[in-house]
C-alpha positions in Angstrom: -14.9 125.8 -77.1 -18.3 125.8 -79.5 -21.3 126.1 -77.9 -22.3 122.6 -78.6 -20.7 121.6 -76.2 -22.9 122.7 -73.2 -25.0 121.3 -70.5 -25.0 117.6 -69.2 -22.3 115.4 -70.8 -21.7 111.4 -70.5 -18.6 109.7 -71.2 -18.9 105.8 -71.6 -15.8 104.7 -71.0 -14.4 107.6 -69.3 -11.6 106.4 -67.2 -9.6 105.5 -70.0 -6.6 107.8 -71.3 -8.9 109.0 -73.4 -11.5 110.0 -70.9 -9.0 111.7 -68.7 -7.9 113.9 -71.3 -11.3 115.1 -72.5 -12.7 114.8 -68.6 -9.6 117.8 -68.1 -10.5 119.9 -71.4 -14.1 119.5 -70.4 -14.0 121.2 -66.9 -11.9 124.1 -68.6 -15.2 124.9 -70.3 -18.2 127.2 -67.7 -21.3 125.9 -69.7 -20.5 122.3 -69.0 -22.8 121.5 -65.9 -21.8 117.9 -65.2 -19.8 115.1 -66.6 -21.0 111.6 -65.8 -18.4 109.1 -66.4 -19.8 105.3 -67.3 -17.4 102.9 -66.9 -17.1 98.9 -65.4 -13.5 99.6 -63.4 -14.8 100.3 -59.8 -10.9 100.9 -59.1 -10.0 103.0 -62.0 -13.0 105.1 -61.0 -11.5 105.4 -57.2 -8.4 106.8 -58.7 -9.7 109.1 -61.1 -12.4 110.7 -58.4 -9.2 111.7 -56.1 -7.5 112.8 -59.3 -10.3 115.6 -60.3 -11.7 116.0 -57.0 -14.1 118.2 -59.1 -18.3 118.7 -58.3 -18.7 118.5 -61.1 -17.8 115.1 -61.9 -20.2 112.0 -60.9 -18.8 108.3 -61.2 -21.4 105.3 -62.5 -20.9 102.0 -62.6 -22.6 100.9 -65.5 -22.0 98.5 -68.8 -22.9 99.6 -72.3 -24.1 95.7 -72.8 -26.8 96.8 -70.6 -29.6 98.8 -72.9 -31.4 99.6 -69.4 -28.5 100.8 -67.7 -27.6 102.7 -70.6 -31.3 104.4 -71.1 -31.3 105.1 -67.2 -28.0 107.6 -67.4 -28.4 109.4 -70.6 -31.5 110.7 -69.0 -30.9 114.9 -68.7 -27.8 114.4 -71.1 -27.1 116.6 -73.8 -23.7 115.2 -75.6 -22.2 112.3 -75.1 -18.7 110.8 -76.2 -19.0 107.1 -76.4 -15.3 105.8 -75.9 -16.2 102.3 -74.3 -14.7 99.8 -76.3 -12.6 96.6 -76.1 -9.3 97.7 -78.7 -6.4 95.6 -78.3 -6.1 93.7 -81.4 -4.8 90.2 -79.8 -7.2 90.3 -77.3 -10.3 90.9 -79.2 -9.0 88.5 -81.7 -8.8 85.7 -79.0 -12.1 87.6 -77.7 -14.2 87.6 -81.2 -18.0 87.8 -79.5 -16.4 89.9 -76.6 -15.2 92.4 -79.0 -19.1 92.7 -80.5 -21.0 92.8 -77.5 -19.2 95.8 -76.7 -18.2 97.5 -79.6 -21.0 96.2 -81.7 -24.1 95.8 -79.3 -23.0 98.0 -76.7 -23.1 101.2 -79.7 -26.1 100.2 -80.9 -27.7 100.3 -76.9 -26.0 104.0 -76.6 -27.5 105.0 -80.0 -30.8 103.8 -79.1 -30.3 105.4 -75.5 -29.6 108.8 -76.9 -32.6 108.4 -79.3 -34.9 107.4 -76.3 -33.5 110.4 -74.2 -33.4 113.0 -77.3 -29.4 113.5 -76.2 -28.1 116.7 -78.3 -25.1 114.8 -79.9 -23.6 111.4 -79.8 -20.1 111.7 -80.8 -18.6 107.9 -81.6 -14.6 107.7 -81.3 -13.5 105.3 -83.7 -10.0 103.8 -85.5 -8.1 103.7 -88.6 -8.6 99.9 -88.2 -12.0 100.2 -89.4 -11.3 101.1 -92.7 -10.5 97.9 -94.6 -10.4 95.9 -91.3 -8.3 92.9 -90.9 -9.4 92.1 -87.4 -12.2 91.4 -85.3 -11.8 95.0 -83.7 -11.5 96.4 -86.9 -14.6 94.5 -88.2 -16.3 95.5 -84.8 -15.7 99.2 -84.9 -16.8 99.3 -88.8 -20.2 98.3 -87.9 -20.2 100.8 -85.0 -19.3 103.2 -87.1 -22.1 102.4 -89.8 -24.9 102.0 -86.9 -23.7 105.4 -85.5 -23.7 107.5 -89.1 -26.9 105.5 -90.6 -29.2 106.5 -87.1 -28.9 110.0 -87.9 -30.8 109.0 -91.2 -32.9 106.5 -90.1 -34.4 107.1 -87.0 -36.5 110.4 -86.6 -34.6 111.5 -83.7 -33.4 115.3 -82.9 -30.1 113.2 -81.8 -26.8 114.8 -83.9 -25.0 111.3 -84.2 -21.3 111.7 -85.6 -18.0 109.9 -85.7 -14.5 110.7 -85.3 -11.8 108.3 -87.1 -8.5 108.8 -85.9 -5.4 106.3 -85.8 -3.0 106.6 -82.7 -2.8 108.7 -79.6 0.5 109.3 -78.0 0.0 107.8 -74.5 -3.1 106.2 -74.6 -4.1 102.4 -73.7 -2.9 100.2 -76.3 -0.2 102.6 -77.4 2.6 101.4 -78.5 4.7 104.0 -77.0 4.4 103.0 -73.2 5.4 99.7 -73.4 9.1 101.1 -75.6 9.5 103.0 -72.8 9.0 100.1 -69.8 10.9 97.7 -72.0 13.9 100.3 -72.5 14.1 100.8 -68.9 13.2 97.0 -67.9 15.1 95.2 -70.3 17.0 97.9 -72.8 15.4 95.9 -75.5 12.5 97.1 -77.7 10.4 94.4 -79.2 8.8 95.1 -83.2 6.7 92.7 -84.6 7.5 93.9 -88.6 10.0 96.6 -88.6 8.2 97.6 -92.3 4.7 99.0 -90.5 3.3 102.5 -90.2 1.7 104.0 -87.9 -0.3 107.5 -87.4 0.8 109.3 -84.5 -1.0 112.5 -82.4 -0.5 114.3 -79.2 -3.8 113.5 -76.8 -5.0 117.4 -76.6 -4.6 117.7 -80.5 -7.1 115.1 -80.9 -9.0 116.4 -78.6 -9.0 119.8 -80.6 -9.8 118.1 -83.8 -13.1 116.1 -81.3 -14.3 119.9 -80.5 -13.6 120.9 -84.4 -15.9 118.2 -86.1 -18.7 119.2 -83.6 -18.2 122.6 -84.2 -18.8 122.0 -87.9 -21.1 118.6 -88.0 -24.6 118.5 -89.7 -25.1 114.8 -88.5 -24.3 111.5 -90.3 -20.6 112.1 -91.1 -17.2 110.4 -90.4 -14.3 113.0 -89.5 -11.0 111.6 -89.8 -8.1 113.0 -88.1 -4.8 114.0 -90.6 -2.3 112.6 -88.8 1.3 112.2 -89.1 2.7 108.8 -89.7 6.2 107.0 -88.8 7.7 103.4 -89.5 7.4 101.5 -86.2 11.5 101.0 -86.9 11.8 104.7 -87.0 9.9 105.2 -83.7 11.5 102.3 -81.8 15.2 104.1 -83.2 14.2 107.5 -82.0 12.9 106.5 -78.4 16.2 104.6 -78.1 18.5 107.7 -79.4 16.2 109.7 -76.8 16.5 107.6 -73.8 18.4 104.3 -74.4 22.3 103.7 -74.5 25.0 102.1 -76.2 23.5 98.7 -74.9 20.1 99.3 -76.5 18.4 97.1 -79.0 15.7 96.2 -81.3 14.5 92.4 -81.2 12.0 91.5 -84.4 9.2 89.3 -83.2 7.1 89.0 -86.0 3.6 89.9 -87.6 1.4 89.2 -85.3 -2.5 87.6 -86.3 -4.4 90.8 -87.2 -2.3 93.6 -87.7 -1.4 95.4 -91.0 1.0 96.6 -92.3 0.2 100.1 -93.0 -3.3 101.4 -91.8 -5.8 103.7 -93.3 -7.7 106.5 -92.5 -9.6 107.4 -96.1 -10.0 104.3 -97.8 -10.4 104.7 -102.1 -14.0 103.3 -101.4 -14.5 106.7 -99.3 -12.1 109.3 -101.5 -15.6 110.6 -103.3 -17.6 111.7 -100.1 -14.3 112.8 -98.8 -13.2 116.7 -98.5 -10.5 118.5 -96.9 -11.7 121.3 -94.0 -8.7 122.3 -92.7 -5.0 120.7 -92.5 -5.9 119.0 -89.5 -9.2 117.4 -90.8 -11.1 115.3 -93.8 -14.7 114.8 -93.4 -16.2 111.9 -95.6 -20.0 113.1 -95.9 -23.0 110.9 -95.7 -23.2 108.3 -98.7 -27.0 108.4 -98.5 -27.0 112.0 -98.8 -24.1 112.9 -100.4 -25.8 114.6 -103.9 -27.5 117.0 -101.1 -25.6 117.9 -98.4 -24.8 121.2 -98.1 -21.0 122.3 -97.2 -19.1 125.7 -96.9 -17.1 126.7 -100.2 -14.0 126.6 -98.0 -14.1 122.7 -98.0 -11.7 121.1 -100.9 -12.3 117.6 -102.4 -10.0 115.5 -101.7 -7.4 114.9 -104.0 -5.7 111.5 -102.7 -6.6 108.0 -103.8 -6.4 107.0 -100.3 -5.4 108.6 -96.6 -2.7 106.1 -95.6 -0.1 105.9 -92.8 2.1 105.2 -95.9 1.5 107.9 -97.9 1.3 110.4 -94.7 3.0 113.4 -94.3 5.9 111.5 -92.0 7.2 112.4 -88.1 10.7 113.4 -88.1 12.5 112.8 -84.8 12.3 115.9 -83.5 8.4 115.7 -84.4 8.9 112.3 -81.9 10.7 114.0 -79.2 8.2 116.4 -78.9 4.8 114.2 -79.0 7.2 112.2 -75.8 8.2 114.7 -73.7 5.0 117.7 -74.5 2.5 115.5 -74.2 
């Protein structure tokens, strides 16, 4: 692990799948001192204590709606990963002003927070749904992502702000994958809304890695997208039933539902310019206000795709699905 990641660190959000994962990779790491995990679930908080049962860890109760709050903790902080959001796409679509008091309003109190608190890094987690969005979270998470990159610029703050854009996490909330798995075993049915969509797919620890990578490597101001794999949501609801369904097991088509896509997007053509390849694993799209001047390694290679779609992504085979299932 880089020595960026040091010291005091806050997790908004931090009870979530995500947090759990990074909470585990972070106590791996001597120079962390404390973690301080924000979050609104009292319960969830309960749970995760007894899980860890580490000194390390303290529990908050806090909102990122509330600028005080939110001032008050990042006070001693040196990163923080700012994970609180509301992301399932029906429910911020029935949720509209929800969905941008928190993902909207409750970034911009974080930003001003770590700004107020001269925090080392901000690191903002964001979605392939924010590139061309088609939903309010998409819409929602956009604008996060623009307050995030455009404080590094206009604020004179010491504060490293960044963002990391991936698409979806095997395992997480809101996957996809979890609720196969309970209806195969419930009802031996899976339900698909289009059979024709695409979706990007990544173990929880690789994007993780790829989180560690773009700080390792981060100037301030850009978006780091994740290269993920991709599959056809009928492809992934065959594979989990040739893995653990029977003879008996089915696929029932729903239909699109309001807000999704078809395929998402993690490099949109708008972006392919300020975009360049650093490894095989990682894009970064560098700052558009900057992008004449900043300064990159020779090892970086423009990117040579129109676009960085879950269409036009290197695909999962099954075997690639068996093993994001059962090595997670």
């Amino acid at each position: 692990m880089n020595n960026d990641i040091a010291g005091n660190v806050l997790i908004t959000g931090g009870t979530g799948s995500w947090g759990m994962v990074l909470t585990k990779r972070l106590l791996e790491n001597n120079k962390i001192n404390n973690i301080i995990i924000v979050s609104r679930n009292e319960h969830k908080q309960v749970e995760m204590k007894r899980q860890f049962n580490s000194k390390k860890i303290k529990f908050k109760i806090g909102d990122v709606r509330d600028l005080n709050i939110m001032v008050n903790l990042t006070k001693g902080i040196d990163i923080l990963f700012h994970l609180a959001a509301l992301k399932h796409v029906p429910v911020c679509e029935e949720n509209s002003w929800e969905s941008v008091q928190t993902n909207v309003i409750g970034t911009h109190n974080v930003i001003q927070a770590c700004i107020e608190n001269k925090v080392k890094v901000m690191v903002d987690v964001s979605t392939d749904k924010a590139v061309e969005p088609h939903n309010i979270y998409g819409i929602t998470k956009a604008c996060a992502e623009k307050l995030v990159v455009n404080s590094f610029h206009n604020y004179q703050s010491s504060t490293r702000f960044i963002c990391i854009r991936g698409g979806n996490v095997v395992g997480t909330n809101g996957s996809v994958i979890p609720l196969f798995r309970k209806q195969l075993e419930e009802q031996n049915y899976l339900t698909v809304t289009n059979p024709k969509m695409t979706r990007y797919l990544m173990k929880t620890n690789d994007a993780i890695n790829l989180i560690f990578n773009a700080i390792e490597v981060s100037k301030g101001g850009e978006i780091f997208v994740m290269r993920m794999k991709s599959t056809s949501i009928k492809f992934l609801a065959d594979s989990i039933i040739n893995l653990f369904g029977n003879s008996k097991s089915c696929i029932k088509i729903l239909g699109r539902r309001p807000g999704e896509k078809i395929h998402e997007v993690l490099v949109s053509k708008n972006e392919n310019h300020l975009s360049y390849e650093i490894n095989p694993d990682l894009y970064v799209i560098v700052p558009e206000n900057i992008s004449e001047t900043y300064s990159y390694p020779s090892t970086w290679k423009k990117m040579t795709n129109d676009e960085f779609t879950s269409n036009n992504a290197e695909k999962l085979t099954e075997e690639d699905i068996k093993n994001l299932l059962l090595n997670d």
